[in-house]
C-alpha positions in Angstrom: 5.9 -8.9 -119.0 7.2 -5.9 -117.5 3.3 -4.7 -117.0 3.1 -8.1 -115.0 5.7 -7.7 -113.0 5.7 -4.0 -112.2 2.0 -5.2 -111.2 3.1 -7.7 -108.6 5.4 -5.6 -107.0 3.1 -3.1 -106.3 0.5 -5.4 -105.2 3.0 -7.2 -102.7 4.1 -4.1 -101.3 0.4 -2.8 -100.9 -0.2 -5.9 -99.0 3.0 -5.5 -96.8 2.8 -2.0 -96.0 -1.1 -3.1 -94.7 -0.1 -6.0 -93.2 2.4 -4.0 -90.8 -0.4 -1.0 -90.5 -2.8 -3.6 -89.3 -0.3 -5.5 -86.9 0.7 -2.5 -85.5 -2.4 -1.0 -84.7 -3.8 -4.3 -83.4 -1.3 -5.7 -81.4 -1.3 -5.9 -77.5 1.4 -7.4 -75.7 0.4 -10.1 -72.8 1.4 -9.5 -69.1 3.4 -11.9 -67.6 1.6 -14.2 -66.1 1.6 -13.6 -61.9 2.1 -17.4 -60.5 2.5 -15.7 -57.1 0.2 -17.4 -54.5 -3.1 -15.4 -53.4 -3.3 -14.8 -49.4 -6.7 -15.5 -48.1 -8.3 -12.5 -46.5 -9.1 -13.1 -43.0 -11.6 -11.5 -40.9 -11.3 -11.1 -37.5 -14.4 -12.0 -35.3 -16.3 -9.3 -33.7 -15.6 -8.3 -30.0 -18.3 -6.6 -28.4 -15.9 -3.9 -25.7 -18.0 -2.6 -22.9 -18.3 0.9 -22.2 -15.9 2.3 -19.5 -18.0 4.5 -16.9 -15.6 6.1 -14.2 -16.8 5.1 -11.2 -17.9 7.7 -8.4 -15.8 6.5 -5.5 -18.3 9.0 -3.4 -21.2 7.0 -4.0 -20.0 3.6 -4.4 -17.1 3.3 -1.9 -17.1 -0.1 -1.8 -15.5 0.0 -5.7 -11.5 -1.8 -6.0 -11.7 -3.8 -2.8 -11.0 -7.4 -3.7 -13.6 -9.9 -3.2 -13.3 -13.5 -2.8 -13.8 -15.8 -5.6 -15.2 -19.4 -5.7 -12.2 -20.9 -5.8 -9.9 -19.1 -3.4 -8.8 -16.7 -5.8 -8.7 -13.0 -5.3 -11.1 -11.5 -7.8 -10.4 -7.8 -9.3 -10.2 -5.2 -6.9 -14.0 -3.6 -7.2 -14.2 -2.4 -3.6 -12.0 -0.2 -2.9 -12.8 3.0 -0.7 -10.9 6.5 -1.2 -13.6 7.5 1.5 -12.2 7.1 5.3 -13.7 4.2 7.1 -13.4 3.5 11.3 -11.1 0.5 10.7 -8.3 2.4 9.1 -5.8 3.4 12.3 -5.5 6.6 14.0 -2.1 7.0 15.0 -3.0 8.6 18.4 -5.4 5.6 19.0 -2.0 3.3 19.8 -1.1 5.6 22.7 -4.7 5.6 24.1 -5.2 2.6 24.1 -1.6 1.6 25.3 -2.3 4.4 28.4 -6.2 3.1 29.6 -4.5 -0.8 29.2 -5.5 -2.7 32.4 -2.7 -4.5 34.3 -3.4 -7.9 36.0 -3.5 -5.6 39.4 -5.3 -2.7 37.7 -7.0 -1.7 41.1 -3.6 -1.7 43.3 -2.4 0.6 39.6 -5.4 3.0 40.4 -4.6 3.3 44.3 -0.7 4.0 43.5 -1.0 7.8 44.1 -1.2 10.3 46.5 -5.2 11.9 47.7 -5.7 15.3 47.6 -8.9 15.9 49.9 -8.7 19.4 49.7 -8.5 23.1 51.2 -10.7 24.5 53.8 -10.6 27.8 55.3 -11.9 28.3 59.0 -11.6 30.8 61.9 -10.7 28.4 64.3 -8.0 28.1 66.9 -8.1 24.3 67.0 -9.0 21.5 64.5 -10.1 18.0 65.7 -9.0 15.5 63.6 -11.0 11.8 63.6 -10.7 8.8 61.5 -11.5 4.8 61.4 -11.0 2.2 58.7 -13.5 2.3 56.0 -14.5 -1.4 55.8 -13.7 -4.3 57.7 -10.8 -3.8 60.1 -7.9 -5.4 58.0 -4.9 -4.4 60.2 -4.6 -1.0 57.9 -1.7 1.4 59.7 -1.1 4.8 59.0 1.2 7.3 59.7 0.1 11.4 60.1 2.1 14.2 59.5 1.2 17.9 60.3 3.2 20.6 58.2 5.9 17.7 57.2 6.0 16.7 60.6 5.8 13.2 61.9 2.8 14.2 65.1 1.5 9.9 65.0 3.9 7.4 64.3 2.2 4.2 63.6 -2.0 4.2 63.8 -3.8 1.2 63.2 -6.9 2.2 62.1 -10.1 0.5 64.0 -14.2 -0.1 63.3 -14.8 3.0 65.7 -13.6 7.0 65.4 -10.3 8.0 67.0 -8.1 11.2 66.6 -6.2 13.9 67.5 -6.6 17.6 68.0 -4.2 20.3 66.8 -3.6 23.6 67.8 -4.2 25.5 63.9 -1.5 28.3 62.9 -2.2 31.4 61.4 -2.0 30.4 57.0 -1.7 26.7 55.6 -1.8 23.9 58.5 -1.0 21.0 56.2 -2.1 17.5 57.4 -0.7 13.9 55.7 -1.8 10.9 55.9 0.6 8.2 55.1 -0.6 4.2 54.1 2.4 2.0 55.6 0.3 -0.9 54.5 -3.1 -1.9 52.4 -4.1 -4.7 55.7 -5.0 -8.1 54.4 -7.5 -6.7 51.5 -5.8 -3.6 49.7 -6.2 -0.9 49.2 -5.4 0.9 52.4 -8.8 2.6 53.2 -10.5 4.9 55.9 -12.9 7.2 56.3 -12.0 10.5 58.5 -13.8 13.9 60.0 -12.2 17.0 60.9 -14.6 19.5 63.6 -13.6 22.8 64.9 -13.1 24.2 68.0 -16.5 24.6 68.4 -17.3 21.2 67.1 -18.7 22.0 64.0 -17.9 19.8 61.0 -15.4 21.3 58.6 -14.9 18.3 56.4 -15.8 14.2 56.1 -14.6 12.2 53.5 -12.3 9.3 52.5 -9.1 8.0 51.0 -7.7 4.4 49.1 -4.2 4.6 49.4 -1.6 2.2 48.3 1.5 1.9 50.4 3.6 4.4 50.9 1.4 6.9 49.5 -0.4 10.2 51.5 -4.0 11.5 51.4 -3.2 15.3 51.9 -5.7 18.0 53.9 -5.2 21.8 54.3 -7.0 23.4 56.4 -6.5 27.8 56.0 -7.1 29.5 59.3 -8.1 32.8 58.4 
């Protein structure tokens, strides 16, 4: 009886000891289970970028200047120009243009100065002096001065030569001629001849005076 039972226990505790062994070595715990909800990858579409080129302003300077689109819009600037062009302003071109402006009476403007009709040197003792209006006798009147004296006071100027002579000091012998009006059609004009003593020409020419200015002569006796 003893055998018997000495016998069981050793059988049972056989079995126990390789029942642990067995569970030990086998067993795996089990993760938690993950209830989390999976996130759908997305994938983004493919853009196709164009490549950037800088663009050579010196060979295309129309680039960056804005063009206009079909519907009234201003497109992207792509014409721009860092090249100078003839439209951009030149400062100096406001004054020019402001200084060769025409007025309504541009050609009474143009006449509105005095004449300079020269220097001429000459060995003679007298100077003859002749003049007549230039174009159609308009009722032009002058007035003539010789070295800043009044030598003719009032000269209405006629379709045929008339004058003066003039006894010539040694130097400068300055003769004026002095528009008091422009006649019926300005400017006032004339056309005059100065001969020497020996009646040689010295000088012709002509003057278009506004009033109130001179047409100036010097003649130099040497």
């Amino acid at each position: 009886m003893k055998r018997i039972l000495f016998l069981l226990i050793t059988v049972t505790m056989s079995l126990s000891g390789y029942a642990q062994s067995e569970f030990n070595s086998k067993f795996k715990a089990i993760p938690p289970k993950n209830n989390a909800p999976k996130m759908k990858k997305e994938t983004l579409p493919k853009v196709d970028i164009p490549p950037i080129n800088t663009p050579n302003v010196f060979k295309s300077p129309d680039i960056f200047s804005p063009k206009p689109s079909p519907l009234g819009s201003i497109a992207p600037a792509d014409n721009f120009s860092m090249t100078p062009k003839n439209e951009f302003i030149n400062p100096g071109d406001v004054y020019k243009d402001k200084w060769n402006k025409k007025e309504d009476n541009s050609q009474g403007i143009v006449y509105r100065k005095n004449q300079n009709l020269g220097n001429f040197a000459t060995g003679s003792t007298t100077a003859k002096v002749m003049y007549r209006d230039a174009a159609y006798v308009d009722g032009d009147q002058i007035r003539v001065y010789l070295n800043d004296k009044v030598i003719q006071q009032q000269v209405n100027l006629d379709s045929e030569f008339k004058g003066f002579e003039i006894v010539l000091e040694k130097g400068f012998n300055k003769i004026d001629f002095e528009a008091l009006n422009q006649g019926s059609s300005g400017p006032n004009t004339a056309e005059f001849k100065v001969y020497d003593d020996k009646g040689s020409l010295i000088s012709a020419s002509q003057w278009n005076l506004g009033t109130g200015f001179k047409a100036t002569i010097i003649l130099v006796k040497e």
